[in-house]
C-alpha positions as CSV (number, residue, x, y, z in Angstrom):
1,X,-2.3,-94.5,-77.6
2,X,0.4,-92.6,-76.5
3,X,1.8,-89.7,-78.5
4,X,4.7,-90.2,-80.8
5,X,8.0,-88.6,-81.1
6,X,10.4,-87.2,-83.6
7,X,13.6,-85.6,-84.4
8,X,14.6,-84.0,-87.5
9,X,17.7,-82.9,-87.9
10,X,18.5,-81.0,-90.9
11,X,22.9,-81.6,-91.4
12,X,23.2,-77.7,-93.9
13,X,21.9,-75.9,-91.0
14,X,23.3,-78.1,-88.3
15,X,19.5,-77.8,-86.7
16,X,17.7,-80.1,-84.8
17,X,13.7,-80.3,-85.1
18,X,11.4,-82.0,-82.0
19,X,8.0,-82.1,-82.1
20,X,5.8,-80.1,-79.5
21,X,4.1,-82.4,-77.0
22,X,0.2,-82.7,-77.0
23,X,-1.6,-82.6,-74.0
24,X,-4.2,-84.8,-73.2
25,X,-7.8,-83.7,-72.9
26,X,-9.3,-85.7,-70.2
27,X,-13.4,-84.2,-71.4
28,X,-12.6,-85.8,-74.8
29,X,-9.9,-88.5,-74.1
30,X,-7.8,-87.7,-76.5
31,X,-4.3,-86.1,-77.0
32,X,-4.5,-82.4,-78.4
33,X,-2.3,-79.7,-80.1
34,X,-3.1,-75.7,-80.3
35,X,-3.3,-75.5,-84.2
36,X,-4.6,-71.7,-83.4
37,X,-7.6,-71.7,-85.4
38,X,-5.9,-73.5,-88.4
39,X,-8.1,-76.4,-90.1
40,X,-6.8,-80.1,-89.4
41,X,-8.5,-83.0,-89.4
42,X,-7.6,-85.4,-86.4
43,X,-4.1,-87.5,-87.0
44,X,-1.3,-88.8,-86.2
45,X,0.2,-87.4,-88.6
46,X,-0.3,-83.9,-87.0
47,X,3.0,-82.0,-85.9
48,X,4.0,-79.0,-84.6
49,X,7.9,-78.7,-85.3
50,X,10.3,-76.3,-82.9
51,X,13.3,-75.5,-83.0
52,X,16.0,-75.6,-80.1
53,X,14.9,-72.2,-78.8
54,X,11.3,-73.1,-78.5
55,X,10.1,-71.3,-82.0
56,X,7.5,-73.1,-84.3
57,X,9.7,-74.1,-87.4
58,X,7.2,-76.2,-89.2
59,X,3.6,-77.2,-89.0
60,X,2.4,-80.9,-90.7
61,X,-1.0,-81.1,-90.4
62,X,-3.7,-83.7,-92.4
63,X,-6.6,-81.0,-94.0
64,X,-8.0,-84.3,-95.9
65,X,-8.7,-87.6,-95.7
66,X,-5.8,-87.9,-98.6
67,X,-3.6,-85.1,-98.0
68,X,-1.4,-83.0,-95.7
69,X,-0.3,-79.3,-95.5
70,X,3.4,-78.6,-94.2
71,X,3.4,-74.4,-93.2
72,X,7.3,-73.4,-93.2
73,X,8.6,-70.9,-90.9
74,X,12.2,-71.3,-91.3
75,X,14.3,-71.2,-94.5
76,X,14.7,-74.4,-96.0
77,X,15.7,-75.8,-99.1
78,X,12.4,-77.9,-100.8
79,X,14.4,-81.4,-100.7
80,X,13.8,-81.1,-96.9
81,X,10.0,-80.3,-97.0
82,X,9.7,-83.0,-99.5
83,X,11.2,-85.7,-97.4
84,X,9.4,-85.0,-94.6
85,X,6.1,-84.8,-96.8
86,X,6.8,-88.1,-98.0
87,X,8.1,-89.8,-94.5
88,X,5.2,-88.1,-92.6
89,X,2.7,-89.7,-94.9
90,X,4.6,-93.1,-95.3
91,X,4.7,-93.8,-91.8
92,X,2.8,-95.8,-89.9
93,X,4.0,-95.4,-86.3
């Protein structure tokens, strides 16, 4: 399977989101993302956000088998982060 990806672009802030490429770990064939030490189970679902300039603005990540974790690093009004909560878990890309 090849990785997805996404834009999200947020119109107040006039900011454009892209996922950070995983790499693909040929020992374990399977795509990969540094999480640095953070818990995730393995998903899709799993996103590391940037901005433009290369900085980590969000991290989606799955912690259960019913449930995900979104870590903001920019500020952002909770409309956003609840979108892409629900859009994250509703897809099925």
């Amino acid at each position: 399977m090849i990785p997805r990806t996404t834009l999200l672009t947020i119109p107040p802030l006039d900011m454009k989101l892209n996922n950070l490429s995983p790499t693909f770990n040929k020992n374990k064939n399977t795509w990969q993302l540094k999480f640095d030490g953070r818990f995730v189970i393995r998903s899709k679902r799993n996103q590391i956000m940037i901005k433009e300039d290369g900085s980590v603005a969000m991290i989606i990540k799955k912690i259960t088998k019913n449930s995900l974790e979104i870590e903001i690093f920019i500020d952002l009004d909770p409309i956003y982060i609840f979108f892409v909560a629900i859009s994250e878990w509703l897809c099925k890309c």
